[in-house]
N, C-alpha and C positions, 0 to 999 in steps of 0.2 A: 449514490455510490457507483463508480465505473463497476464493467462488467468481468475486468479482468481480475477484480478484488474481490468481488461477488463469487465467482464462479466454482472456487475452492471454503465456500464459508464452511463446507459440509465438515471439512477437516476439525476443525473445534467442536463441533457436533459431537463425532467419535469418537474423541477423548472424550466429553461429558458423559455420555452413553456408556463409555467404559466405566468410569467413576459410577456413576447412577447403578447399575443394573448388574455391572461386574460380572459374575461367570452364568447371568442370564441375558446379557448382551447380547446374543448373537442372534436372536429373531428379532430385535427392536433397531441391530445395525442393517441386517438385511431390509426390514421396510424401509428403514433411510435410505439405503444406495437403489434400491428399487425405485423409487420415488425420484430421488436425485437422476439417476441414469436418464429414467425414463422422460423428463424435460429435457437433459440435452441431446436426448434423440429425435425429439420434436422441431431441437433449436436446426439439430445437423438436416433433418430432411426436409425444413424451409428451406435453407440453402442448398439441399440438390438440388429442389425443384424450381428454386431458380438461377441458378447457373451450371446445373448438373454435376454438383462436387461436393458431397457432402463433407464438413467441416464444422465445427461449433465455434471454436475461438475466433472471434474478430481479427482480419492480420494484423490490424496498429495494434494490437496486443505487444505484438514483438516488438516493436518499433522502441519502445519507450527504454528498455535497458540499451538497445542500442545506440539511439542517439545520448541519451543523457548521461551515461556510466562508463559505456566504453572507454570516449577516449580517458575521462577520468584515470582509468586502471589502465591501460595502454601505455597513457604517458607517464604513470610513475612506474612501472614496471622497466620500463626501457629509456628512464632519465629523460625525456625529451619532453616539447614543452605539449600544452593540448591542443594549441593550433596545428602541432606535426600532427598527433593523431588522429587527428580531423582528419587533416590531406589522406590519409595515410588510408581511413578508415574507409573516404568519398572512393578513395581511388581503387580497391578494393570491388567496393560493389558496381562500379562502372567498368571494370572488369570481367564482373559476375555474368554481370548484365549482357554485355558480348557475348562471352563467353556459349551463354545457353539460350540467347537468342531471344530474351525477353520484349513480350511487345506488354508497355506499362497501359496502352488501353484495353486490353483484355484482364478483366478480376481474374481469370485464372493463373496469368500469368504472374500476377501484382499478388497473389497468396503463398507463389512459389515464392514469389522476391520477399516476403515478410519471414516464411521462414528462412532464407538468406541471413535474415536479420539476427532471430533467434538465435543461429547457428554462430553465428559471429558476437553475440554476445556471450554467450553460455560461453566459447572456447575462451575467450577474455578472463570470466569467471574463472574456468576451472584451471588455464595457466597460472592464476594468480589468485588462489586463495585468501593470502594473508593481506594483501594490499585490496581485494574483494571485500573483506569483511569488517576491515576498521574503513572503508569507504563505508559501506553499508553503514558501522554504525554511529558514524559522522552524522549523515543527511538523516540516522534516527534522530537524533537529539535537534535537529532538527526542526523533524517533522513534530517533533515534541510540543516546539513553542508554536501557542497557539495565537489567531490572529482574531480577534473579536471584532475588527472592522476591514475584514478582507476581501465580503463582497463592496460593500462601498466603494473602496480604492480599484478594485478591480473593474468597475463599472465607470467609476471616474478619469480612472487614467490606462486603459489596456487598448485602448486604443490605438497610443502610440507606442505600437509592438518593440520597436528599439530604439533607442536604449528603452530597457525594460524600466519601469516603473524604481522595482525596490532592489536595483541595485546603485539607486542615487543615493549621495553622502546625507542629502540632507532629508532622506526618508528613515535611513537605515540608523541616522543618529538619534530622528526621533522616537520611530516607534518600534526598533528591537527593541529598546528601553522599558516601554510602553507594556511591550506584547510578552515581553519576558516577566514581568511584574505581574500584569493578567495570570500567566502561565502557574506561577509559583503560588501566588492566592488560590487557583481550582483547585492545585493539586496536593496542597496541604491538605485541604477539606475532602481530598476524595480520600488520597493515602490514611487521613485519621478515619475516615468510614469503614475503609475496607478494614482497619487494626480492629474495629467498635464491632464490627459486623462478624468475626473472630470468637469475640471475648461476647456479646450479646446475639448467640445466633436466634432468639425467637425476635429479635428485631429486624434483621435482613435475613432468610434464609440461605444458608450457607451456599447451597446447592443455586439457588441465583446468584453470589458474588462467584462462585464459580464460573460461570458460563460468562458473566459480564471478563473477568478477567483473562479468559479464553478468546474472546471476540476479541476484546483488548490485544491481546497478543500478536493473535493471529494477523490483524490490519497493518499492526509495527514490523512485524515479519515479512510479509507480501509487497510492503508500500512505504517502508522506510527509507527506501536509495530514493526515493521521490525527491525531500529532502521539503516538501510543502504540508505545511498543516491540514488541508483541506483533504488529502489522505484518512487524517486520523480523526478529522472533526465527527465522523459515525458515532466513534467511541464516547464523544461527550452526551449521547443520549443512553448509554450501559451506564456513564460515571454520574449522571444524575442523582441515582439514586443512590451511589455512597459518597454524593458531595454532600445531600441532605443527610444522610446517615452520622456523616463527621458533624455537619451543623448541630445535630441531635444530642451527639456526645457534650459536646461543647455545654451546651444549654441544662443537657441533667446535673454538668459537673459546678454547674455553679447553682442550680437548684438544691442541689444535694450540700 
C-alpha cells in the first residue's frame, strides 16, 4: 500500500477507540498519537539529516490530485475541454517556476515545487466543491471494480506506456465485463457477511467488522479520485473474512 494512504490509517483507529473505550478513550487515544507522532518524527528527522529539512510526506504525495483531478474539475468548472486545462494547468506552474526561481536539481527546491502542487490542487477542490465531489465519487465506483488479473496485464502490456493498455476497445469490451462480474460475486458475499455478522455477532465479532468496515472506508475516502482498483485491493484482505462469513450464512441456511 502507498505511503500517502498509509500515513493517515490512524484516523479509523480513533473512531474505533472512540466506539471501544468511549468516555475511557482518552489515555488509549493518547498512546496512539504518541506512538503514531513519534514514527513520523523519526521519518521527518531522516530527512533533515539528509537534506537538512525536515518533512515527512514524500512530495509526489502532492502530485497525484494534481495531475490526475485538476484538470478534470478545471475543465468542467469553466466548460472547456481537458486538453485547455492541461495547458492551462503546465503553464501555470512554468510560471511558478520563474517566478521563485526554482532550480528542479535541488530536492529543496523540487519540495517547494510539490507543494506548488498541493496548493493548486486543493484551490481547484475548494473552488469547486460540487463538480469535486461527484468527480470523487465517479472514479469511487470505480475504484470499486475490481481487477483479478491486473497484475498479469500490467506486466504484460505496461510497457507500452501509450496508448495505455486499458483504454483500448477491445480490452475494455472484454474485461470491464469480466471484472464487473468478478466485482458483483465478492460483494454479494461480503455485503451478506457483514448483514450475518449483525444478526450472528458470536460468529464475527462485531467490534472486528467494525474496524474492517472503517479501514474500508477510510481507503474509498483517501484513494477513490484514483479511479484504480489497486487503491482498494487492501480492503479485500478486512473483506475476507465476511466474504467467508456470507459463505457461512449461505451454507446454515440450507442446513437448517
Amino acid at each position: 500500500m502507498q505511503k500517502p494512504f498509509v500515513i493517515y490509517f490512524v484516523i479509523p483507529l480513533l473512531f474505533f477507540y472512540l466506539y471501544i473505550f468511549k468516555k475511557k478513550s482518552f489515555l488509549p487515544i493518547i498512546a496512539l498519537m504518541f506512538g503514531y507522532l513519534l514514527i513520523l518524527i523519526f521519518v521527518g528527522v531522516s530527512n533533515y539529516q539528509r537534506i537538512g529539512k525536515f518533512y515527512i510526506m514524500p512530495g509526489l504525495t502532492n502530485y497525484g490530485l494534481y495531475y490526475y483531478a485538476s484538470d478534470n474539475i478545471v475543465s468542467k468548472a469553466n466548460n472547456i475541454s481537458q486538453n485547455e486545462a492541461s495547458k492551462i494547468r503546465v503553464r501555470s506552474k512554468d510560471e511558478w517556476i520563474k517566478k521563485n526561481n526554482i532550480n528542479l536539481d535541488k530536492e529543496t527546491d523540487r519540495i517547494k515545487l510539490y507543494k506548488y502542487f498541493k496548493k493548486y490542487a486543493n484551490q481547484s477542490i475548494i473552488e469547486n466543491p460540487i463538480i469535486s465531489i461527484k468527480y470523487h465519487l465517479y472514479k469511487s465506483l470505480q475504484t470499486g471494480i475490481l481487477t483479478p488479473v491486473y497484475i498479469f496485464h500490467f506486466y504484460k502490456n505496461e510497457f507500452r506506456k501509450k496508448p495505455y493498455y486499458y483504454f483500448e476497445e477491445s480490452y475494455r469490451s472484454k474485461w470491464l465485463k469480466i471484472n464487473i462480474s468478478y466485482s458483483m460475486f465478492i460483494y454479494f458475499f461480503v455485503i451478506l457477511g457483514f448483514f450475518y455478522s449483525l444478526k450472528e455477532k458470536e460468529r464475527l465479532n462485531f467490534k472486528f467488522t467494525l474496524i474492517i468496515v472503517l479501514f474500508s472506508v477510510y481507503l474509498l475516502a483517501v484513494g477513490g479520485w484514483v479511479g484504480v482498483s489497486r487503491v482498494w485491493n487492501p480492503s479485500l484482505i478486512f473483506f475476507s473474512f465476511l466474504f467467508s462469513n456470507g459463505l457461512l450464512a449461505i451454507f446454515e441456511k440450507k442446513v437448517n
